[in-house]
Each structure stands twice: as structure tokens, then as C-alpha cells.
C-alpha positions in Angstrom: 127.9 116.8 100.0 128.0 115.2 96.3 126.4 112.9 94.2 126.7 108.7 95.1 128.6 106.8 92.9 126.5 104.3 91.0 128.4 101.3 92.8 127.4 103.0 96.3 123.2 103.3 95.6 123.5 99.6 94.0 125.3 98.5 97.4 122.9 100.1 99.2 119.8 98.6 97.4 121.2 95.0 97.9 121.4 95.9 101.9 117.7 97.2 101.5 116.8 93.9 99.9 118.2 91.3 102.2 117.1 93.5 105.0 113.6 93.4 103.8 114.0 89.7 103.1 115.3 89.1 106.9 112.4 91.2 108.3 109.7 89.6 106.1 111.2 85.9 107.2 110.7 87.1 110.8 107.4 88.1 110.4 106.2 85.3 108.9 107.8 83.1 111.3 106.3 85.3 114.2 102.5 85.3 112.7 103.1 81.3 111.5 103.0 80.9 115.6 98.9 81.7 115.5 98.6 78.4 113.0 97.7 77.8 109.9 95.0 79.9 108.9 94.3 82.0 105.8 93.5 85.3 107.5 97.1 85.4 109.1 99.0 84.1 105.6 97.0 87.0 104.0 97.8 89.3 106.6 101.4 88.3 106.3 101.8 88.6 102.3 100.1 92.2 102.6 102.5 92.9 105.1 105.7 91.7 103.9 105.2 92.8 100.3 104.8 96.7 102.2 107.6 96.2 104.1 109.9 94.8 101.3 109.1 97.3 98.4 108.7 100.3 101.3 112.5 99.7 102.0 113.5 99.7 98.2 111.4 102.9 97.5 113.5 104.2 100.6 117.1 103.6 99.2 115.6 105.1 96.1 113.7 108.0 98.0 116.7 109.4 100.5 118.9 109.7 97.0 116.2 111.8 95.8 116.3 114.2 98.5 119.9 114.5 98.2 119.8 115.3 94.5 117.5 117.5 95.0 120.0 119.3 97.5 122.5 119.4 95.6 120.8 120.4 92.8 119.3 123.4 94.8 123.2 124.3 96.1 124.0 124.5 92.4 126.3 121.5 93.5 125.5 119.6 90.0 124.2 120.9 86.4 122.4 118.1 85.8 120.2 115.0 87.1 121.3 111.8 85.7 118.1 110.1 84.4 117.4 107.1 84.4 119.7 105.7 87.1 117.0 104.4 89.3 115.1 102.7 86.3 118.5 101.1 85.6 119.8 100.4 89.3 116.0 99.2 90.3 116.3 96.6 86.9 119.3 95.5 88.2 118.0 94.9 91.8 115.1 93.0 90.0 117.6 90.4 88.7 119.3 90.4 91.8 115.9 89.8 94.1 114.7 87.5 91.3 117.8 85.3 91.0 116.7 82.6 93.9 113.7 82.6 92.3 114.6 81.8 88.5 116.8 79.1 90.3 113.7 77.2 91.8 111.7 77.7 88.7 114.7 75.7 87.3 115.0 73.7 89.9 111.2 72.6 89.5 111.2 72.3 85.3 114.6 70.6 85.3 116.0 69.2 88.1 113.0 68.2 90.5 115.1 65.3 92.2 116.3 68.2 93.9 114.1 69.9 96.2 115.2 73.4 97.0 112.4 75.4 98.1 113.5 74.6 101.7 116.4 76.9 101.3 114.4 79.1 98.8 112.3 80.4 101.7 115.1 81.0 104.0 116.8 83.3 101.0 113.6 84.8 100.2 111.9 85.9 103.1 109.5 88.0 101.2 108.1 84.8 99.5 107.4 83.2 102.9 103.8 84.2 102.8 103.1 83.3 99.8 104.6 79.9 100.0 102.7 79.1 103.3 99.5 80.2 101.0 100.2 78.7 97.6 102.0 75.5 98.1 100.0 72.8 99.8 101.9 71.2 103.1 102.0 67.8 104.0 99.2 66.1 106.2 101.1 65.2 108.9 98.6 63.4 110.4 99.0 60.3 107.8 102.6 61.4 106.9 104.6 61.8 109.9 105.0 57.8 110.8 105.6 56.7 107.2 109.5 56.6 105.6 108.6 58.9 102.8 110.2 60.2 99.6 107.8 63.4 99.8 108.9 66.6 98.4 107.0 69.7 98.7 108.8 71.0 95.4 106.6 68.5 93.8 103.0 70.1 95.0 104.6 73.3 94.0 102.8 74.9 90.7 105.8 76.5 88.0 103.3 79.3 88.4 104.3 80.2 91.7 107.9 81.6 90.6 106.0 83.2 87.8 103.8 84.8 90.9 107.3 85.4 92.6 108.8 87.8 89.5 105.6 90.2 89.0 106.2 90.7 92.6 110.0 91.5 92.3 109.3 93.0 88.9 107.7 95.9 91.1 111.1 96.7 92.3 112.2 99.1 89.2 108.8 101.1 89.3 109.2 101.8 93.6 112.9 103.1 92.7 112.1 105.1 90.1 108.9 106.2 92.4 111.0 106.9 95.6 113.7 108.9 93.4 111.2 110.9 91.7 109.0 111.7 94.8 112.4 112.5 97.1 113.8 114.4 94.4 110.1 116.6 93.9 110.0 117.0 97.6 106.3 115.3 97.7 106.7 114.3 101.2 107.0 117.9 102.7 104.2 118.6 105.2 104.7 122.3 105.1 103.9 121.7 101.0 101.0 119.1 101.6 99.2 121.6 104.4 99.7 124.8 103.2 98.6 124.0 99.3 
């Protein structure tokens, strides 16, 4: 066993990110089937921003472990610091990027309405779009040729809402590391302290 190249963890964060996005779409999708109703969208944010940031802390957690392994094997003379601070920074950007581009999209270029596809990409801001951003009444709508974009009822301070909650990535790495690395998750520790 050695240590994971840099490239390796960072590849493996992206899965853990698009995984998370995929699940959180389906969930939302799956809950979305009960209507419209606040309790579910609540229900669904609490739930997708668990699953999302759980899977992160994971990638981060199982490297952890595996330092501390090799560590213990006198494998390595040293833990690199800071790598999950910089590798969870970098998943930021890369879970934030959709995001920055429909704040753009919104401030810039609003004859173009891409929070359609935004919500596809980011499944894990699926629940909070079916919460924050007002939907067309269908009712009065649906017969009408229409130049209605829901881009236009959006606030800019839902993206804003969307970074702090991608801005959490870098603290659940750095979390996951340290408490993989510590061995806080052993239940011989936890009932026998």
C-alpha cells in the first residue's frame, strides 16, 4: 500500500461529486411525485445536502484511514498537510462552476435562460430550486404563447445561496481526512473510553 497521488484523490472527489449530484437529482425527482408541498422540498434539501457533503467527507475520510496506515507501518515519515484543504478548495470551484455560470447567466445574459439545464447539472440544487424559485401558474399559463422564463423570477441571491452551500465542501474534506486519519470512527475506541 502507498500514499495516492494528488491527481488520484482529486479524480476521485469529482466521481464523489457527480455521484452525489446524480443521487440528489433522483431524489428530488422521486419526492417531487408527492406534489408540490413545502414539507417534502424541505425534506428533500435536508436530505440531499446530507447525502452530497456525506459523500465528499467520504473520499476525504477513506484517505484518512489509509494515511493513517501507512503511517502506523512506518510506510511514510510524514503527513502532507494541507492537501485536503487544497484538494476540497479545488472541488469547491469545480461543484461551484455551474453555478457562477447561472449567476452570470442571470446578471448578464438573461435572454438566455439556463437554469433548465442548471438543475439537471446540479442535482444537489434541485431542492432548493423547487423551494426558492417561484413556478409558473399553469393554470393561466399553459394555453397562452408565452415568452416566460423562470430565470427571470429567479433572485441573484439564490446562486449566492448555492456557493455557501458548496463552500462547505473544503471544511467536510478536511473533516473526513482528519477524523479517518485520528481513527474517530472506531467503535472499540468510542465504547470502551
Amino acid at each position: 500500500m502507498k500514499r495516492q497521488p494528488f491527481y488520484i484523490l482529486l479524480l476521485k472527489g469529482i466521481g464523489y461529486i457527480v455521484l452525489g449530484n446524480v443521487l440528489c437529482l433522483f431524489m428530488t425527482m422521486a419526492l417531487s411525485m408527492f406534489g408540490d408541498n413545502i414539507i417534502f422540498n424541505i425534506l428533500a434539501m435536508i436530505c440531499g445536502t446530507l447525502i452530497f457533503h456525506m459523500l465528499v467527507f467520504t473520499v476525504a475520510w477513506k484517505d484518512g484511514v489509509r494515511e493513517r496506515s501507512l503511517m502506523k507501518n512506518h510506510r511514510v515519515e510524514s503527513v502532507p498537510k494541507y492537501r485536503w484543504i487544497i484538494l476540497g478548495l479545488i472541488l469547491f470551484v469545480i461543484a461551484a462552476a455551474p453555478t457562477i455560470v447561472l449567476l452570470l447567466n442571470k446578471l448578464f445574459f438573461p435572454e438566455g435562460d439556463t437554469l433548465f439545464i442548471y438543475r439537471f447539472i446540479s442535482g444537489s440544487a434541485y431542492p432548493f430550486i423547487q423551494t426558492f424559485i417561484p413556478k409558473p401558474d399553469l393554470d393561466t399559463m399553459a394555453w397562452i404563447p408565452t415568452e416566460y422564463r423562470q430565470i427571470d423570477s429567479m433572485s441573484p441571491l439564490f446562486p449566492a445561496l448555492m456557493l455557501i452551500f458548496y463552500a462547505i465542501i473544503p471544511v467536510m474534506t478536511q473533516l473526513g481526512w482528519y477524523i479517518g486519519y485520528n481513527d474517530k470512527f472506531n467503535a472499540d475506541k468510542m465504547m470502551y473510553k
